[in-house]
C-alpha positions in Angstrom: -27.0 -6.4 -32.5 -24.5 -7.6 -29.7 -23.5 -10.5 -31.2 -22.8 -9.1 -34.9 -21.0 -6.2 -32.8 -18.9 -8.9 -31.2 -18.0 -10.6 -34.2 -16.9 -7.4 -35.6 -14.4 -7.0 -33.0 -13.0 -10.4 -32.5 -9.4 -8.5 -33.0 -10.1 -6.9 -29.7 -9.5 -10.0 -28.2 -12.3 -8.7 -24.9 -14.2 -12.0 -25.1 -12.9 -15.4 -24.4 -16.3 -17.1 -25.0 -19.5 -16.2 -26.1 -22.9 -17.9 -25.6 -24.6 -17.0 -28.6 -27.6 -20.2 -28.2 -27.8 -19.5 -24.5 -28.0 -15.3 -25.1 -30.8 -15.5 -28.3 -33.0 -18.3 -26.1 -32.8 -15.9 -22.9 -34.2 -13.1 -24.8 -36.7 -15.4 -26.6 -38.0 -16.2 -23.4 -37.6 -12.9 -21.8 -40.0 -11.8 -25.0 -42.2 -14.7 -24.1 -43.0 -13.6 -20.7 -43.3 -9.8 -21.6 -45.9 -11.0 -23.9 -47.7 -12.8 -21.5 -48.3 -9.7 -19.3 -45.4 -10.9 -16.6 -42.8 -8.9 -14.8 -39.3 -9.9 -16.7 -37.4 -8.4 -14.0 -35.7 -4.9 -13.4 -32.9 -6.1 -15.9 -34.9 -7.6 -18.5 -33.1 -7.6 -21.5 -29.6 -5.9 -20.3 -26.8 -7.8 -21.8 -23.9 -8.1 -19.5 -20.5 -9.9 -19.8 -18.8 -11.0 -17.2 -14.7 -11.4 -16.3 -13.2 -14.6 -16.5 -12.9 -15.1 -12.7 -16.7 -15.1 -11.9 -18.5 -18.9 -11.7 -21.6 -19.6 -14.0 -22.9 -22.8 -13.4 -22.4 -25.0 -16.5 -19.8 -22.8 -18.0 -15.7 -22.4 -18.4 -14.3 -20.4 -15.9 -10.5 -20.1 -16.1 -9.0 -17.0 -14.7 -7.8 -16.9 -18.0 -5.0 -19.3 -17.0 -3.9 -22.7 -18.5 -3.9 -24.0 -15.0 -7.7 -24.1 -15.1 -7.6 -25.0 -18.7 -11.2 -26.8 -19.9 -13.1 -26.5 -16.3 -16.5 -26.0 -15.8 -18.3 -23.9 -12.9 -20.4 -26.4 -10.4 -22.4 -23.6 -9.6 -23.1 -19.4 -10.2 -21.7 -16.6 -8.6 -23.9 -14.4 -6.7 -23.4 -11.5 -8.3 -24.1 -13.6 -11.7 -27.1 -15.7 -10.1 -29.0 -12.3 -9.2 -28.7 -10.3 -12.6 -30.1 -13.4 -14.4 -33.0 -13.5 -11.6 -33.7 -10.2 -12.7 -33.6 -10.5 -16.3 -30.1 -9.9 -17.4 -28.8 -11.6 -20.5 -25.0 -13.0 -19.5 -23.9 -13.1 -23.2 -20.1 -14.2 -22.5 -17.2 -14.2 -20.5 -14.4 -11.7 -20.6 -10.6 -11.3 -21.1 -8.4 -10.4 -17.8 -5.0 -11.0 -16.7 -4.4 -14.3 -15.2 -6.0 -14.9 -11.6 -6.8 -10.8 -11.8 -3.1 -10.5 -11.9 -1.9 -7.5 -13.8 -2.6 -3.9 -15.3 -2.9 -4.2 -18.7 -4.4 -7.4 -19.6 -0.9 -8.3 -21.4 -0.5 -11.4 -18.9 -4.2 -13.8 -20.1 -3.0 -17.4 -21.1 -5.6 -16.6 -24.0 -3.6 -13.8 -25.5 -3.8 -9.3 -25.0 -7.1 -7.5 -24.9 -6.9 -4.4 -26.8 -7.8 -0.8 -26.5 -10.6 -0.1 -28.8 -9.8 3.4 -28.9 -6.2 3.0 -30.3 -5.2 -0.8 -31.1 -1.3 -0.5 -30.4 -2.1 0.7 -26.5 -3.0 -1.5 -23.7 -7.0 -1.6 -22.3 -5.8 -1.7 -18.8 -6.2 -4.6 -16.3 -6.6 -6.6 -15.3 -10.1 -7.2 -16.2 -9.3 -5.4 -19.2 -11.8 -7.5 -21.4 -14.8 -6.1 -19.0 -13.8 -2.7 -19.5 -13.6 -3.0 -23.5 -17.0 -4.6 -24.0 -18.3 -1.9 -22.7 -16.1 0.5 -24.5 -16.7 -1.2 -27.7 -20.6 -1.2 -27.3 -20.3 -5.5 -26.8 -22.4 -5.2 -24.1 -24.3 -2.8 -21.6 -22.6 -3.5 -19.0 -20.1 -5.7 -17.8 -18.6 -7.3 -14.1 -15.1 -7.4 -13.1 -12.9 -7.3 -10.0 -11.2 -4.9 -8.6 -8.0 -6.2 -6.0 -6.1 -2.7 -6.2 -7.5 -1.0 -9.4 -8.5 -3.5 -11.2 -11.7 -1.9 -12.7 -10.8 1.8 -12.0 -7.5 1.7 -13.8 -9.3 0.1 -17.4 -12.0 2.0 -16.7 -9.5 5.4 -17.0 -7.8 3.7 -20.2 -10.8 3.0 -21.9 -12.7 6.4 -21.2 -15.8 4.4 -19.2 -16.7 4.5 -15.6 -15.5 2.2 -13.2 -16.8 1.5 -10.0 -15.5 -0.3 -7.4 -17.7 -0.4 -4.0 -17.0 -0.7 -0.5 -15.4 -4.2 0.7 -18.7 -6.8 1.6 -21.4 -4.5 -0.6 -20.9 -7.3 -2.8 -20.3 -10.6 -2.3 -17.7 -12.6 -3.4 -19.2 -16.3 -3.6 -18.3 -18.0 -7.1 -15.1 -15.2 -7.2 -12.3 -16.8 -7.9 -9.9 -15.5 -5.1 -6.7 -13.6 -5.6 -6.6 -11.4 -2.2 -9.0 -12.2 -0.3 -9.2 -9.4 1.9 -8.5 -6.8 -0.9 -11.0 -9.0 -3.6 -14.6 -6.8 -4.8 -16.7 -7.5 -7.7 -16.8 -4.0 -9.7 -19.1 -2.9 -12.7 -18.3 -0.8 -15.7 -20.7 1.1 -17.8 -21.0 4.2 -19.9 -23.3 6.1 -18.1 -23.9 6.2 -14.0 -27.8 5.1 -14.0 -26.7 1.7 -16.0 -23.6 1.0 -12.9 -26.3 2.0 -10.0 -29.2 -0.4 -11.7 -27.0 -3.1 -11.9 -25.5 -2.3 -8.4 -28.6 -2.2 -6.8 -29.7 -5.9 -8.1 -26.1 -7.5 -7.1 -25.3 -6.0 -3.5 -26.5 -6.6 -0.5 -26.3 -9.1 2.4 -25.7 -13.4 1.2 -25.6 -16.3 3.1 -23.4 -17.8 1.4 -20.2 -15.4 1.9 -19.6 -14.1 5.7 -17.6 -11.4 4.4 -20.9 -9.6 2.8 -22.1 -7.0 5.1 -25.2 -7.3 6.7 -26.7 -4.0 5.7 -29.8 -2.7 4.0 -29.3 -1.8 0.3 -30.2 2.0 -0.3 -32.4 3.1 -3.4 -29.3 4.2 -5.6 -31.3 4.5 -8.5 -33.7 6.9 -7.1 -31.2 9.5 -5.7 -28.0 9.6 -8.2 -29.3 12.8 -9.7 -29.1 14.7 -6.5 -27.0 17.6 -6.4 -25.6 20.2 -4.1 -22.5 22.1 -3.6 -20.1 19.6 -2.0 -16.6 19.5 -0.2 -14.1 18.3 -1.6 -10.1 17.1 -0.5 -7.8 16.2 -2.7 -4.2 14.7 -1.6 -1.4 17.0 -2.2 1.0 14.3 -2.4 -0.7 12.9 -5.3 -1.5 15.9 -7.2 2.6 16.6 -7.0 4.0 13.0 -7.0 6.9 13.2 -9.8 5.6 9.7 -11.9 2.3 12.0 -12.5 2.1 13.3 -16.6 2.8 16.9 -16.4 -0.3 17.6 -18.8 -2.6 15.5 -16.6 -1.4 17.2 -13.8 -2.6 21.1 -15.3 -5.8 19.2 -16.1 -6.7 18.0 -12.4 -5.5 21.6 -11.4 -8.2 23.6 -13.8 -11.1 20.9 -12.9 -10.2 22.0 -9.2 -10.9 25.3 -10.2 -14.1 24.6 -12.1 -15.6 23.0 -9.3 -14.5 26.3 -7.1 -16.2 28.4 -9.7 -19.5 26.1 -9.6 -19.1 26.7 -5.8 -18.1 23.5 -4.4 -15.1 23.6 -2.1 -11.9 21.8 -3.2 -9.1 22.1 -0.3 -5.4 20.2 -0.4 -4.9 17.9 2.3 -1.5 16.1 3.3 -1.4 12.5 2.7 2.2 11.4 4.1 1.8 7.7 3.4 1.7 7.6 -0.2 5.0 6.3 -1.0 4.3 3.3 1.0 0.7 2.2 0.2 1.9 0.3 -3.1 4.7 -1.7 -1.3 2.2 -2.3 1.8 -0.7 -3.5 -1.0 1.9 -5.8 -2.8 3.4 -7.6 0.4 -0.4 -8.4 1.8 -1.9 -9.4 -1.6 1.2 -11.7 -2.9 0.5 -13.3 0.9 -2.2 -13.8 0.4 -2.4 -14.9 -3.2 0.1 -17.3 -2.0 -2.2 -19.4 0.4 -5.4 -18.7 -2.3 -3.7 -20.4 -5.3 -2.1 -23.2 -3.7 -5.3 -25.5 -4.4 -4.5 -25.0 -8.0 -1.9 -28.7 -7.7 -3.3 -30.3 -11.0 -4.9 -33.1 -8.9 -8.8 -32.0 -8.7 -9.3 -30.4 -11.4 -7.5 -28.3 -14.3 -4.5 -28.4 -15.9 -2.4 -31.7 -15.0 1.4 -32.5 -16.6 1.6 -35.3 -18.8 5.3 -35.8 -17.1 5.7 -39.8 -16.2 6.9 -41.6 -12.9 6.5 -38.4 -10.8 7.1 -38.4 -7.2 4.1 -36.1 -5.5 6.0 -33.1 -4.9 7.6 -33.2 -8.6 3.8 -33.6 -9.9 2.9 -30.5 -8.0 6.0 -28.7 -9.3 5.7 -29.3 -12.7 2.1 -29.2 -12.8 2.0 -25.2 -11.3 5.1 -24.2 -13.4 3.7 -25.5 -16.5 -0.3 -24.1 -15.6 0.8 -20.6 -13.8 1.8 -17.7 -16.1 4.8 -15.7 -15.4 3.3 -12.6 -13.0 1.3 -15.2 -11.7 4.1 -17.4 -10.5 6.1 -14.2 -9.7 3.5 -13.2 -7.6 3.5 -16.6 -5.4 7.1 -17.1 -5.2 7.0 -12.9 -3.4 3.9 -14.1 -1.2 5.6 -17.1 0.0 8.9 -15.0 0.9 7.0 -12.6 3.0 5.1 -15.3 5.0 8.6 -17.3 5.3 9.9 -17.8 9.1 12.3 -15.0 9.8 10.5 -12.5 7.3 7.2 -12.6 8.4 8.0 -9.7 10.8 9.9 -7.7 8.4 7.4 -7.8 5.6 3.9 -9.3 6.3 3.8 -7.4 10.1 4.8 -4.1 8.9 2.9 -4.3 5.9 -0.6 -4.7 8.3 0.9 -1.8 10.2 0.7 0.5 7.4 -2.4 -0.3 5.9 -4.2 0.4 9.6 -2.1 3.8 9.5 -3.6 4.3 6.3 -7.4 3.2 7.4 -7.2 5.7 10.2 -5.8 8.5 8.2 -8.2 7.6 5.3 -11.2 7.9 7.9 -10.3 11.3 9.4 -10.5 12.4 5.9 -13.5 11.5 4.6 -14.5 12.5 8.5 -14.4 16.5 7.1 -14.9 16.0 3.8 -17.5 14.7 1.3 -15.3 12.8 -1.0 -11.5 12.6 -2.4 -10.3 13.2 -5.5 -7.7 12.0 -7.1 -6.1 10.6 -10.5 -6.8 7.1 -11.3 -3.8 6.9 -13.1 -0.2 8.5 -13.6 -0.2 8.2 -17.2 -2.9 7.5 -20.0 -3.1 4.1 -21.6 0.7 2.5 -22.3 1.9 1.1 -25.8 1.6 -2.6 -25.8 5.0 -4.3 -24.6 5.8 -0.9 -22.9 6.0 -1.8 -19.5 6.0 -6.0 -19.7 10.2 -5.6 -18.8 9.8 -3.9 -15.6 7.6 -5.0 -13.2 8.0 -2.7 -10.4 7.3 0.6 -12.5 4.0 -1.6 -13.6 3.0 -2.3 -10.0 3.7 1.6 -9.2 1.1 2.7 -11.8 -1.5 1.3 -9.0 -0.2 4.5 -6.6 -3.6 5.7 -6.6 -6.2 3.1 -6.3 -4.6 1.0 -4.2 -6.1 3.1 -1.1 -9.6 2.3 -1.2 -8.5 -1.7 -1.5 -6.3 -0.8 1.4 -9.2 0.8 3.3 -12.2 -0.9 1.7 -13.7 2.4 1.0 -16.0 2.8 -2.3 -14.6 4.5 -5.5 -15.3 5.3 -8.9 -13.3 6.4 -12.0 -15.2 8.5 -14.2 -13.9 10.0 -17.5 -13.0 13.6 -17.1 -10.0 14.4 -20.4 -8.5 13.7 -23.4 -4.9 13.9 -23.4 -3.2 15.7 -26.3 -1.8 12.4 -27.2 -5.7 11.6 -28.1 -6.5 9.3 -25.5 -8.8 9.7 -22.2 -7.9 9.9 -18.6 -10.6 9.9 -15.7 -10.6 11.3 -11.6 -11.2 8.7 -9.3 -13.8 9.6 -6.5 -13.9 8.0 -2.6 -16.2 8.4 -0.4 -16.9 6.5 3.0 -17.6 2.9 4.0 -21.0 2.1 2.3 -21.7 5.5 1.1 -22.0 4.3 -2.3 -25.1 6.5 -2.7 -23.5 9.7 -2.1 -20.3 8.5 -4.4 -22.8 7.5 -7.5 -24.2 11.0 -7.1 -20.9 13.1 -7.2 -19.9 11.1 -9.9 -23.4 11.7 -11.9 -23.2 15.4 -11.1 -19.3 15.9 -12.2 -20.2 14.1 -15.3 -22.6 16.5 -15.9 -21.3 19.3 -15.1 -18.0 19.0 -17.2 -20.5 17.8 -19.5 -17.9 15.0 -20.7 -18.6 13.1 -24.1 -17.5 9.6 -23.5 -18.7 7.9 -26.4 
């Protein structure tokens, strides 16, 4: 059925490869052991794709970038080497913006993904692939990454849920690296018992990445239907920031009040950093996408220039202007300014200052409250080509889910709206370090209790 479904929708564009062979012979086998009276596994039989940034071993993984043009992954991911332990079907790899860099999957070397639910907007990125297949019914579920929306922002666009968890409940071995610091394997999925199942199998502690916390995975499957009233903040400054849609904006204001009226408590709190979190997240992730993607040089492996009697440094030159896309290479020549002697201070410094400002202010927070809410999103999905000319109102769309990268907090978009312009629009939920469990569960219960149709 997934594979017909996927050849229906080539025209979305969400897959870059699929592995029909490998998908039917998983399932034969998965049948096969079923029959025999063995336990498949707690996935058996969930088909899952995966972003374009996550290693399989024997398959292409190219960030969706010419650079890394024909490679093929030594070894699996993790994340990818635990859902097949447990049954999962991997039936292809997904769409995204090159090296995860982007918000609406407009910047792939393998051409746009597009939004299933209206083909002339953008999905969102950048693993805007991940967030279709799901939309599209291409898969169960899918993995992407989320650096400062990543999977929260398509998620919104594309009317699923999106959930990115706290920083080292995943682990990031076989993840390709933009930031590596802001860098977390997310999940999409169209209902909150399919993300916590597949959560539940791909976190926890691995020896293989140091940056993986070292802490006992609770038993989110068993406790997402809890409910109770709840209290709520939600930041002020974002509710009345002047890039948020006036119609979204009365939306978030009546789902306040319905969560008043179903007597949970939903207070304003000041949030006076907010017109500085986006500059700080941009200046630390270009840094630090700067060091990450300068192994890509066309000597070990991907794309090489055909260019003749070369001197080194004009190999490497033409070689990473030829394989890098254009927000790519924007993205490396700002990382390497901010690191540069004499701006290092000015930029880089300052930027660390604000995102501890941010951690502490974050923390006292979530210290007398539940959760946060807050848009995912300034706008619904954009027109293809609507924002490609103007890269600095595209990088301020990320206003609101840059915190919880900044902070490595969990959070979760989950659809909430459709805009009168016919297309959805989600709140985005935060809760502490590690408290995934309580997040899923707000996010189950507000589903619920809007009773939102996301089909």
């Amino acid at each position: 059925m997934y594979l017909d479904k996927i050849e229906q929708a080539r025209h979305l564009n969400a897959y870059l490869e699929v592995f029909t062979e490998e998908a039917l012979a998983q399932a034969a086998a998965l049948d096969a052991r079923i029959q025999k009276g063995e336990r498949p596994g707690s996935l058996a039989g969930v088909v899952v794709g995966i972003k374009d940034v996550l290693c399989y071993k024997g398959h292409k993984v190219t960030a969706a970038s010419k650079i890394l043009e024909g490679f093929t992954s030594l070894y699996s991911s993790t994340a990818v080497e635990r859902l097949i332990a447990e049954g999962a079907i991997i039936i292809g790899r997904l769409n995204c913006d090159e090296f995860a860099m982007g918000s609406t999957n407009e910047n792939s070397a393998y051409g746009k993904v597009l939004n299933a639910l209206d083909n002339s907007r953008v999905p969102g990125g950048s693993s805007g692939g991940s967030a279709v297949a799901v939309q599209a019914g291409l898969c169960q579920v899918s993995l992407g990454s989320d650096t400062g929306g990543s999977v929260r922002q398509p998620a919104d666009f594309c009317g699923i849920i999106g959930l990115k968890p706290s920083y080292g409940r995943i682990s990031r071995h076989g993840l390709i690296a933009y930031a590596s610091s802001f860098d977390q394997i997310g999940i999409f999925g169209a209902n909150i018992a399919d993300v916590a199942m597949v959560l539940q199998v791909i976190a926890g502690p691995d020896a293989y990445d140091s940056t993986a916390a070292q802490r006992e995975v609770p038993d989110y499957q068993a406790n997402f239907r809890h409910n109770k009233t709840r209290k709520f903040a939600y930041l002020k400054d974002a509710l009345h920031h002047e890039g948020l849609d006036t119609e979204m904006r009365a939306g978030y204001e009546n789902f306040f009040e319905d969560l008043k009226s179903e007597g949970h408590t939903v207070e304003g709190v000041n949030f006076d950093y907010l017109d500085y979190v986006v500059a700080a997240y941009y200046v630390l992730t270009t840094a630090e996408a700067s060091s990450n993607l300068s192994r890509f040089d066309g000597v070990k492996y991907g794309y090489r220039t055909s260019g003749k009697d070369l001197d080194l440094t004009d190999f490497y030159r033409k070689s990473r202007s030829e394989g890098f896309g254009k927000e790519v290479k924007r993205r490396i020549l700002l990382g390497t300014f901010v690191l540069s002697a004499g701006y290092y201070d000015a930029y880089f410094t300052k930027a660390q200052q604000v995102r501890r400002l941010v951690v502490e202010k974050m923390r006292s927070i979530l210290s007398e409250y539940d959760a946060i809410l807050l848009p995912t999103v300034p706008s619904t999905a954009f027109r293809i080509g609507e924002k490609m000319d103007d890269p600095i109102a595209m990088y301020l769309a990320d206003i609101y889910t840059v915190l919880a990268n900044l902070t490595g907090v969990p959070a979760i978009s989950v659809p909430l709206q459709r805009h009168s312009n016919g297309m959805p629009y989600g709140v985005q939920i935060i809760t502490k370090e590690f408290d995934e469990e309580n997040l899923l569960q707000i996010a189950n219960n507000i589903l619920q209790e809007q009773q939102v149709n996301i089909s």
